[in-house]
mmCIF file of the C-alpha atoms, coordinates in Angstrom:
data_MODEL
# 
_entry.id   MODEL 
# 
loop_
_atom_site.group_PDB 
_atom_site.id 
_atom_site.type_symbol 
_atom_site.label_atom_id 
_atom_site.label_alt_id 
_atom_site.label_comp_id 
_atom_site.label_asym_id 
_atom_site.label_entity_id 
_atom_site.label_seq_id 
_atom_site.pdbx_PDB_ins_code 
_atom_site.Cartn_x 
_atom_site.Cartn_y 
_atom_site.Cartn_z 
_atom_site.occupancy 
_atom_site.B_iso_or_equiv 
_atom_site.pdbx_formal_charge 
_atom_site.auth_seq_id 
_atom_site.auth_comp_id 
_atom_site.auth_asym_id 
_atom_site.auth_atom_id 
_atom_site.pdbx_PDB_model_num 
ATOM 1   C CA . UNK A 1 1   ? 76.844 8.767  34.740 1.00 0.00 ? 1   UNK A CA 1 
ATOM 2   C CA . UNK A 1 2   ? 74.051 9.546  37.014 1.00 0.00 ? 2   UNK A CA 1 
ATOM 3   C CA . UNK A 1 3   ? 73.966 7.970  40.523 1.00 0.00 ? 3   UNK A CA 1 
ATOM 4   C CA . UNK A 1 4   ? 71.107 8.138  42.905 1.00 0.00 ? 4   UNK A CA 1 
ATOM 5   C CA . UNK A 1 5   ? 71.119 6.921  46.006 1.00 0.00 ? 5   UNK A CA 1 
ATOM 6   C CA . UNK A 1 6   ? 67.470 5.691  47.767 1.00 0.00 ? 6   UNK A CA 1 
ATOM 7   C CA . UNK A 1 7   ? 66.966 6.173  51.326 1.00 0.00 ? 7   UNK A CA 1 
ATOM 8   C CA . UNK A 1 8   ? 64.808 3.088  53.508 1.00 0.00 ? 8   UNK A CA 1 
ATOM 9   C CA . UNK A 1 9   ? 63.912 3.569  56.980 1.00 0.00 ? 9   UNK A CA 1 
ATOM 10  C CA . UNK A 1 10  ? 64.476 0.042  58.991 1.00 0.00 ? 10  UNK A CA 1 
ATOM 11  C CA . UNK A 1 11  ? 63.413 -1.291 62.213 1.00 0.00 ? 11  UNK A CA 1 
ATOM 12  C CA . UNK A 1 12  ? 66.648 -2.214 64.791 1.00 0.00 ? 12  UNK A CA 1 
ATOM 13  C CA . UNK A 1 13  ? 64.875 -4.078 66.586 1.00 0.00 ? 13  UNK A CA 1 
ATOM 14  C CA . UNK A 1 14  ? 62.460 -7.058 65.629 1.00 0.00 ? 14  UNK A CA 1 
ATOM 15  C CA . UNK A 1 15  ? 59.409 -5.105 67.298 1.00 0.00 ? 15  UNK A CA 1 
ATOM 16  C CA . UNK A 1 16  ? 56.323 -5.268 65.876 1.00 0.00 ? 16  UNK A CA 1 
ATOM 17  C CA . UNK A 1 17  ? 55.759 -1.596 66.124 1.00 0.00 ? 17  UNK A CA 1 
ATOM 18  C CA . UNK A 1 18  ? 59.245 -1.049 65.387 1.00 0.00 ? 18  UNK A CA 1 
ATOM 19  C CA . UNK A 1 19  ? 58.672 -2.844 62.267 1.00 0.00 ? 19  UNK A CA 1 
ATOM 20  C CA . UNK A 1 20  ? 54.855 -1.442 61.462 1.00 0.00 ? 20  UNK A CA 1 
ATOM 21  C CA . UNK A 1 21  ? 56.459 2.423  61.972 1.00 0.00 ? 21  UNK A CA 1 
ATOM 22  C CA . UNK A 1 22  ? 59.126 1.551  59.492 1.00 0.00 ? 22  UNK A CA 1 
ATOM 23  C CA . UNK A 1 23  ? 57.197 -0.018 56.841 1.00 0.00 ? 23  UNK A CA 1 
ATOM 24  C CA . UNK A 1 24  ? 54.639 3.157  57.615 1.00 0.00 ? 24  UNK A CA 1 
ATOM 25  C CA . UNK A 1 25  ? 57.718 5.616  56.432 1.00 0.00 ? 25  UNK A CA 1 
ATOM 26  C CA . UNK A 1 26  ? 58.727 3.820  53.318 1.00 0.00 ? 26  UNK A CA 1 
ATOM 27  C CA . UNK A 1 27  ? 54.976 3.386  52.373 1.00 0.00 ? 27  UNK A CA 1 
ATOM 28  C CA . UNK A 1 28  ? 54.570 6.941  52.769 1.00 0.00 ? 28  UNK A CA 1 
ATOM 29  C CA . UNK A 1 29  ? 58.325 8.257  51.030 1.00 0.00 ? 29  UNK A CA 1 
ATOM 30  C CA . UNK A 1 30  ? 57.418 6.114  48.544 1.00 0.00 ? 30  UNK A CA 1 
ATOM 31  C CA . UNK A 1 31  ? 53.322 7.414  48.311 1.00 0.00 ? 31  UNK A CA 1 
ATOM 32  C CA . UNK A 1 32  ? 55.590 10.659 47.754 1.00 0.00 ? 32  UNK A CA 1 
ATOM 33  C CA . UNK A 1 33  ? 58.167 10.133 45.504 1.00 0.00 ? 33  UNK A CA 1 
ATOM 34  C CA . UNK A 1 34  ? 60.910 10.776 48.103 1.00 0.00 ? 34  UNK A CA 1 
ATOM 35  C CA . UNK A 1 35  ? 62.905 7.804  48.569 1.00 0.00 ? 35  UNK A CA 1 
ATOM 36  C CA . UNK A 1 36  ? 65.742 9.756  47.471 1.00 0.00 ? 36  UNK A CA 1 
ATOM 37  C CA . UNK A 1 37  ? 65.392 12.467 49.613 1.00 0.00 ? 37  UNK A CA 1 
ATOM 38  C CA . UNK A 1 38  ? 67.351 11.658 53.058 1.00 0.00 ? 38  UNK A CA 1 
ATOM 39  C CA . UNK A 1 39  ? 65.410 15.035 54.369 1.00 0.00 ? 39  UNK A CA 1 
ATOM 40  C CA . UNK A 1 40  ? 62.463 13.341 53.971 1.00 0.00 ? 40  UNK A CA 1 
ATOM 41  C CA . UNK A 1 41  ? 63.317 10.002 55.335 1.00 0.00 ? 41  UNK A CA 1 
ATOM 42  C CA . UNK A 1 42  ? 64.752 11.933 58.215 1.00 0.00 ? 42  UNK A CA 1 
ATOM 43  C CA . UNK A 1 43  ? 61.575 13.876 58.765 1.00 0.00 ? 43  UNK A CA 1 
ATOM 44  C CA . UNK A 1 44  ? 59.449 10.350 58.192 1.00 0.00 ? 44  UNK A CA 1 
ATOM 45  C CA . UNK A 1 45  ? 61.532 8.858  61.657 1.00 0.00 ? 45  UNK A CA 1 
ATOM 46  C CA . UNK A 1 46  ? 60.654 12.124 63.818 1.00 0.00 ? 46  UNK A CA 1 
ATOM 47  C CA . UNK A 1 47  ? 57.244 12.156 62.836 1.00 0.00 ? 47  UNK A CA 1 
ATOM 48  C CA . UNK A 1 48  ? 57.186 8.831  64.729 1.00 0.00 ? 48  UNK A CA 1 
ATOM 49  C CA . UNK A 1 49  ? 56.227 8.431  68.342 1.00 0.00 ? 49  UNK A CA 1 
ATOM 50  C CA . UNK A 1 50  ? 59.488 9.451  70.473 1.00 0.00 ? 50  UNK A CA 1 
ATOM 51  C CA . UNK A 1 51  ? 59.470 5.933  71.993 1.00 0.00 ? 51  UNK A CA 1 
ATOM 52  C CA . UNK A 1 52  ? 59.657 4.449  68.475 1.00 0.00 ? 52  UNK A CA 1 
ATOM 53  C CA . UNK A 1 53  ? 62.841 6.811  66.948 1.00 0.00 ? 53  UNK A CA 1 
ATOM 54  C CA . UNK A 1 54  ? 65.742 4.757  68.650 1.00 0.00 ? 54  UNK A CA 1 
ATOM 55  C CA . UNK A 1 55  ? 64.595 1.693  66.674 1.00 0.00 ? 55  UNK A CA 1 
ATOM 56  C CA . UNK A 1 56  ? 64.528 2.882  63.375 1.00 0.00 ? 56  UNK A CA 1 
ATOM 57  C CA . UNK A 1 57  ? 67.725 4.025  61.587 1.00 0.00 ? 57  UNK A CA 1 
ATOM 58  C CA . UNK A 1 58  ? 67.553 5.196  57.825 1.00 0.00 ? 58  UNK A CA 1 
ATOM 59  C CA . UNK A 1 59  ? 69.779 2.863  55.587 1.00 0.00 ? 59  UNK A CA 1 
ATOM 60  C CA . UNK A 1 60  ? 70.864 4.226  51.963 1.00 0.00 ? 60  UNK A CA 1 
ATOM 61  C CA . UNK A 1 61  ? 71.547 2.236  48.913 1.00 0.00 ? 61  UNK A CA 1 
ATOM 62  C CA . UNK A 1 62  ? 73.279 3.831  45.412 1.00 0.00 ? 62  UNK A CA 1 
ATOM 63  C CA . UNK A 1 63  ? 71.916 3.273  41.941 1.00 0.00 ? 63  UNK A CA 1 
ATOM 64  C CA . UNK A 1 64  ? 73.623 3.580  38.618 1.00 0.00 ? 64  UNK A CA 1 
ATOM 65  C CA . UNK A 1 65  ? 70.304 5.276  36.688 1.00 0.00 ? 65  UNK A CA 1 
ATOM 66  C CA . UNK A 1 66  ? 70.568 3.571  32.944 1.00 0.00 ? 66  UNK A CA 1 
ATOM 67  C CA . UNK A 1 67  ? 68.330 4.076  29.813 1.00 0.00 ? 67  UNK A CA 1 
ATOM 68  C CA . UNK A 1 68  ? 66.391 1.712  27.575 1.00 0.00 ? 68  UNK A CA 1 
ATOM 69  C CA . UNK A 1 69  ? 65.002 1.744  24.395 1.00 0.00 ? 69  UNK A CA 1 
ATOM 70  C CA . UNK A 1 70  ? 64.327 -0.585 21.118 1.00 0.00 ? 70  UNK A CA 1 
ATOM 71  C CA . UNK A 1 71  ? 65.688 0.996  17.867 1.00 0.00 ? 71  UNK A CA 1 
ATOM 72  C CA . UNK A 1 72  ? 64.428 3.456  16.348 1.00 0.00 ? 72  UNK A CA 1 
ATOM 73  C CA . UNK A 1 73  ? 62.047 4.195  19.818 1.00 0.00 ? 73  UNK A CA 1 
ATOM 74  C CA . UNK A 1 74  ? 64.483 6.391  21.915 1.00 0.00 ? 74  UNK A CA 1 
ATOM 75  C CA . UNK A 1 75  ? 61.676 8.736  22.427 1.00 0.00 ? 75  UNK A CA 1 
ATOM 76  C CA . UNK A 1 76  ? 59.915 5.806  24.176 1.00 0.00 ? 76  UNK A CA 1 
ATOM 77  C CA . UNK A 1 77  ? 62.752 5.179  26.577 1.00 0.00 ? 77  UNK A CA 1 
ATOM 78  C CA . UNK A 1 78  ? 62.217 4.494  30.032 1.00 0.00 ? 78  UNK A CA 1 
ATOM 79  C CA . UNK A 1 79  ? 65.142 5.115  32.813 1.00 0.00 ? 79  UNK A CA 1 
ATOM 80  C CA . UNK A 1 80  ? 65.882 2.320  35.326 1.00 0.00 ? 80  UNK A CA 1 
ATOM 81  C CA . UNK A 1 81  ? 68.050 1.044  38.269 1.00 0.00 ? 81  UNK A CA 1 
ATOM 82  C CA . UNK A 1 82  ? 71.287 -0.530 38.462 1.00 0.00 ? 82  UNK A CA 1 
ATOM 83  C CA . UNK A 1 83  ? 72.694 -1.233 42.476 1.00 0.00 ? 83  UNK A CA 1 
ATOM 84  C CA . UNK A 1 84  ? 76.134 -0.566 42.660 1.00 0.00 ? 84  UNK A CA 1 
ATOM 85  C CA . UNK A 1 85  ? 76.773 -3.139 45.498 1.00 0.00 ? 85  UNK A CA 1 
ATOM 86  C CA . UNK A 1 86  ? 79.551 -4.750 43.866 1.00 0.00 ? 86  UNK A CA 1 
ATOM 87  C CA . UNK A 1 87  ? 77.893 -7.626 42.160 1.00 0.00 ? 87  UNK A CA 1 
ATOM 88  C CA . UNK A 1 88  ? 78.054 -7.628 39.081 1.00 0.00 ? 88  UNK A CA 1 
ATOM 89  C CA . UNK A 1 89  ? 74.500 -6.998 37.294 1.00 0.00 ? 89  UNK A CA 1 
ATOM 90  C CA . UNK A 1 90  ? 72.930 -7.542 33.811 1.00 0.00 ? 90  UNK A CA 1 
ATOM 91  C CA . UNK A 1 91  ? 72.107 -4.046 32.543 1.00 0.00 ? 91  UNK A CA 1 
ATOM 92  C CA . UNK A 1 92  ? 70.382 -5.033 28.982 1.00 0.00 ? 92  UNK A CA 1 
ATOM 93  C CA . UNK A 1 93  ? 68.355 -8.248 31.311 1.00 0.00 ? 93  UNK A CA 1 
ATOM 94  C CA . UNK A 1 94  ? 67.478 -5.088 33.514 1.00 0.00 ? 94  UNK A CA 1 
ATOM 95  C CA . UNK A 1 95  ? 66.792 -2.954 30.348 1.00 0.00 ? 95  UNK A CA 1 
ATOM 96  C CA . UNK A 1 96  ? 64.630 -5.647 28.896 1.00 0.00 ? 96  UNK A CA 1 
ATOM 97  C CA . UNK A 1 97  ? 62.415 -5.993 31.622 1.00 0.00 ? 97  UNK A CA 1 
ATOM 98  C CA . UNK A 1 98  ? 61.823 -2.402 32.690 1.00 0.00 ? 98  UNK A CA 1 
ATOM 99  C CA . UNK A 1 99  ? 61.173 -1.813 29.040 1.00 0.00 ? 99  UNK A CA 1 
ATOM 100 C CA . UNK A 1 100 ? 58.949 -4.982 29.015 1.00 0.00 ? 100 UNK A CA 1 
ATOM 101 C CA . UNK A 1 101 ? 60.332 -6.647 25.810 1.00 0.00 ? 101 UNK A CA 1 
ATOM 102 C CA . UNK A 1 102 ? 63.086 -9.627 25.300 1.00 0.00 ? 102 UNK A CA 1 
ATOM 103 C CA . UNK A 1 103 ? 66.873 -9.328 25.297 1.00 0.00 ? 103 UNK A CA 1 
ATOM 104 C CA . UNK A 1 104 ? 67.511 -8.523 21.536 1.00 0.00 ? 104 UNK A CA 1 
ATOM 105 C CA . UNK A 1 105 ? 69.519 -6.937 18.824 1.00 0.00 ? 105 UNK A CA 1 
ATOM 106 C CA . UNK A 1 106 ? 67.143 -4.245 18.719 1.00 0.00 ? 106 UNK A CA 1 
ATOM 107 C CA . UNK A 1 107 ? 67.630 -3.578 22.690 1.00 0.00 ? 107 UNK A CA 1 
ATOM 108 C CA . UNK A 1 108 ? 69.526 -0.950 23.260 1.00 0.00 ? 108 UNK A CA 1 
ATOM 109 C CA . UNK A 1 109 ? 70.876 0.701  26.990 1.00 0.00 ? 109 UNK A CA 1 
ATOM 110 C CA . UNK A 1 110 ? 72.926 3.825  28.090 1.00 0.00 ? 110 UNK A CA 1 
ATOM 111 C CA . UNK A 1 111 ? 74.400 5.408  31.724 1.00 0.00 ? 111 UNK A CA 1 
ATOM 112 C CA . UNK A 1 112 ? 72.681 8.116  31.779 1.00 0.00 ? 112 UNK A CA 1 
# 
């Protein structure tokens, strides 16, 4: 099993530019494909103005990563997200809809 975890920078405080310079980080880690790179989300806060760094703090978040695929289609499978936050989660409703298809028999999902 495969876990990821993804990194989000957050405003402490309810400033606006607290909350623009955080929302300015994710939109960039994301822009990059590095919301799983803590290095990154680090180097995203001290890019930021030095009055700005004390109200952002860089929350994480694990992920089971799962497969999906219809029979006979496992070439066509696409990987996607399960949290592991301790609520419990419908893997083949997840499945379905990263696939973009129904619940069915012909659904089928794997850790990965």
């Amino acid at each position: 099993m495969t876990i990821r975890t993804e990194y989000t920078v957050r405003a402490i405080d309810n400033s606006v530019d607290a909350r623009a310079a955080a929302d300015a980080c994710n939109l960039e880690l994301m822009a990059a494909g590095d919301t799983y790179s803590l290095q990154a989300a680090e180097e995203k806060v001290e890019e930021c103005a030095v009055s700005l760094r004390d109200a952002l703090k860089i929350e994480s978040a694990d992920y089971e990563v799962w497969r999906a695929w219809e029979d006979g289609e496992k070439d066509d499978a696409v990987e996607f997200l399960v949290p592991l936050d301790g609520k419990a989660h419908d893997v083949a409703d997840i499945g379905a809809s990263a696939l973009g298809v129904d619940v069915s028999e012909r659904l089928n999902v794997e850790a990965v």
